[in-house]
N, C-alpha and C positions, 0 to 999 in steps of 0.2 A: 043524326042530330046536327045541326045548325051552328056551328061553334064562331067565335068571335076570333079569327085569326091577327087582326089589328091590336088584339089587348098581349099577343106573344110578342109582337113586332115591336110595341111600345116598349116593351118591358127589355127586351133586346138591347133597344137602343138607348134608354136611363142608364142600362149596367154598364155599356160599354161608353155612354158621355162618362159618369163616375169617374171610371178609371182615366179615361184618358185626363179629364178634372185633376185627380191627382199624380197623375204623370206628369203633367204641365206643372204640379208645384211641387216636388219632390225628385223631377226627375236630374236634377244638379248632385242631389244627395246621392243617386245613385249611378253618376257617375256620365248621366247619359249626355249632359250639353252644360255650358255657362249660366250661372242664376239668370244671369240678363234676357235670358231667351227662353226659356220655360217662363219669367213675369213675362215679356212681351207675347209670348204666345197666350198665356191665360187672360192678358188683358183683352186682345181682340177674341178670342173661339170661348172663355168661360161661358159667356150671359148667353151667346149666340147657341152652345150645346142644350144650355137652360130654356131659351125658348123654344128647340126642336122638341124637345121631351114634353114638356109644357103639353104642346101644341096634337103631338102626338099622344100624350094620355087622354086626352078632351076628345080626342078623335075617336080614340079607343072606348072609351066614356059612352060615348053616343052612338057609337057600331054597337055597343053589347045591348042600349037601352031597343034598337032597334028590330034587336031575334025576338023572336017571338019564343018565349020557354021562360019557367019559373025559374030555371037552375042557373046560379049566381056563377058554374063553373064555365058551365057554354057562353054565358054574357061574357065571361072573363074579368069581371066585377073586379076580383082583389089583386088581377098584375094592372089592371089599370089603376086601381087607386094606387100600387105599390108604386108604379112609372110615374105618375103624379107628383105623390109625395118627392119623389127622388130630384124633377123637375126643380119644384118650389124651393127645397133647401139648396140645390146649385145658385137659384137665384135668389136664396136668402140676404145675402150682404146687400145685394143692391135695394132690395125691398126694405131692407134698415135701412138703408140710405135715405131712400123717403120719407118714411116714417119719422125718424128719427136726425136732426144736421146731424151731419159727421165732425168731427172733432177736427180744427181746423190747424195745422202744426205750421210752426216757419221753415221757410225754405233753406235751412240749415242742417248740414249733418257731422260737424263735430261739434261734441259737448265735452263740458271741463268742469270739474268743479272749483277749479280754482281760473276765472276768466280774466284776472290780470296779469298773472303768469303761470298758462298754461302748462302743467310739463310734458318735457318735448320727447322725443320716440329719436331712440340712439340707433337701434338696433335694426328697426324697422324702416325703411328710405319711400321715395316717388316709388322706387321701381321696381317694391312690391306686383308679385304677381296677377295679372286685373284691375291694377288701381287706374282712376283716371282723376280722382280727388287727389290732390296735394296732403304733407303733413303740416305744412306749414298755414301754422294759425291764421284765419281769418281777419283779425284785429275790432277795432271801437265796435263797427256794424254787428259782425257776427254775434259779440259778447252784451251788447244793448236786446239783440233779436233772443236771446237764451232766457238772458234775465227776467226778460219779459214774459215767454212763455213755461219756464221753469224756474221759478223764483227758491222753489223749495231743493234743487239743487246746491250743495252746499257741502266743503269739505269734513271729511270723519273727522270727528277727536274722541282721543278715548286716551283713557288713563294706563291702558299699557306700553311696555317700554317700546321701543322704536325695533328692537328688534323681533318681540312676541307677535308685535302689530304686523310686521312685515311676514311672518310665518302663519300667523288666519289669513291676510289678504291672500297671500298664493291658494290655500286652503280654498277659501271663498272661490276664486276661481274658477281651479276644481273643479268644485261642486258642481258648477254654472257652466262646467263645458268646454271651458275657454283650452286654446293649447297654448301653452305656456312656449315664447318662440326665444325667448333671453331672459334671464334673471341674473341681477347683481345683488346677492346677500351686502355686500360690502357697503356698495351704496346707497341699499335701499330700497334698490326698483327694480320693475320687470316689467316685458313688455307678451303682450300673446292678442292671440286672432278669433273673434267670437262666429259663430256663424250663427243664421237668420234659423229658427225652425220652417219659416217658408220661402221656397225658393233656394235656401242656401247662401243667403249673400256673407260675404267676408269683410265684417269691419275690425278696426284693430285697435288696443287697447293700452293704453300705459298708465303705472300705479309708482307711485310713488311716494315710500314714507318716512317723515321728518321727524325728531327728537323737538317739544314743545316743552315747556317748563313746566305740566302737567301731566305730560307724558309723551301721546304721540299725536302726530295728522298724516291721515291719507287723502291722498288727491287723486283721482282718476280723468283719464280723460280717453273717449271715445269716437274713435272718426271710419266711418262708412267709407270703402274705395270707389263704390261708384254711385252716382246720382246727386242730383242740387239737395231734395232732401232724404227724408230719412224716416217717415209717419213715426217719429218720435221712440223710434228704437233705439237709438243711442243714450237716449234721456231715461227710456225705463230700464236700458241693460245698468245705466248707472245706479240709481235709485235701488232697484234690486241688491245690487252690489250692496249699497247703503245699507240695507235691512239686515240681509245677510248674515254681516261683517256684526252688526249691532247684536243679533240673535245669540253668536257664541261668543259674546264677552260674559 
């Protein structure tokens, strides 16, 4: 019997773009290279493994339509649709792209909630490991370019004391993954290092909270060590933080 060998080959090479797909974005996680180099590598070989698959289930498609036989096994009918489907969702993001503008962020990647005096990272310097970002603030630009895009950024206040505050925030934390790299009970603050779920990137964090004549304010601020911007990750690590923090008062 007449079997469809192109619908094994397709389906070969779907499972092994996959993985390499997610080696390229988790391979920092596991230790294998720098964030910066599993992004640059998935940005040029992602779409390009998607259109081999793509192109290679279609193929597969049309070799099986070609045997001559009822039997959907010889056609190889369901590893080619399998290798298809696998294609399509590698090259899902970009197909939203079209579909759909994409969400357009500024070319910024520290956020504050407090943009007139940002607080500053004691603990943490330049010469942090991988950094190529600066900690020092931006100034008028940076904080005109936030307000604009994230208006709804805006310091915590909440009716407990300055010290309860300061004991959810680390809490908060926590939860969210961050490694706590210094903490001052004393005065308030702490500074720790969030990483990216993709890729792995390392941006670094500072919290800080004050005694308010209604209780307390926490201020965060969030700065990415490397790249101009940031697709708005340091804005939703903040906001998250916001919710959070609000959820177990």
């Amino acid at each position: 019997m007449q079997k469809n060998v192109v619908s094994h080959i397709a389906l070969i090479v779907a499972l092994v773009a996959v993985i390499a797909a997610g080696v390229m974005i988790f391979g920092s996680s596991m230790g294998l290279w720098d964030p910066i180099t599993g992004f640059i590598a998935s940005r040029k070989y992602h779409n390009v493994l998607g259109y081999i698959v793509v192109a290679l289930a279609l193929t597969s498609v049309v070799s099986g339509m070609m045997i001559k036989t009822d039997n959907p096994k010889a056609r190889g009918t369901a590893r080619s649709v399998v290798a298809l489907l696998l294609g399509i969702a590698m090259l899902s993001p970009m197909l939203k792209g079209l579909i759909i503008e994409p969400v357009r962020y500024p070319p910024i990647h520290d956020i504050t909630t407090d943009t007139q005096a940002p607080p500053q990272f004691v603990f943490l310097t330049d010469s942090r490991i991988g950094a190529k970002n600066t900690l020092v603030y931006g100034g008028a630009d940076i904080a005109a370019q936030q307000l604009q895009a994230y208006p709804d950024i805006q310091p915590i206040l909440s009716d407990l004391s300055a010290e309860v505050a300061f004991a959810k925030a680390l809490d908060v934390a926590k939860v969210m993954g961050w490694v706590i790299v210094d903490q001052q009970p004393k005065t308030l603050r702490f500074e720790a290092t969030a990483r990216t779920p993709f890729f792995n990137f390392a941006d670094d964090v500072v919290v800080v909270v004050a005694s308010v004549e209604q209780g307390s304010r926490i201020d965060l601020r969030s700065v990415s060590r490397i790249g101009m911007g940031d697709a708005g990750v340091n804005a939703k690590r903040i906001q998250e933080f916001s919710q959070r923090f609000a959820e177990q008062l």
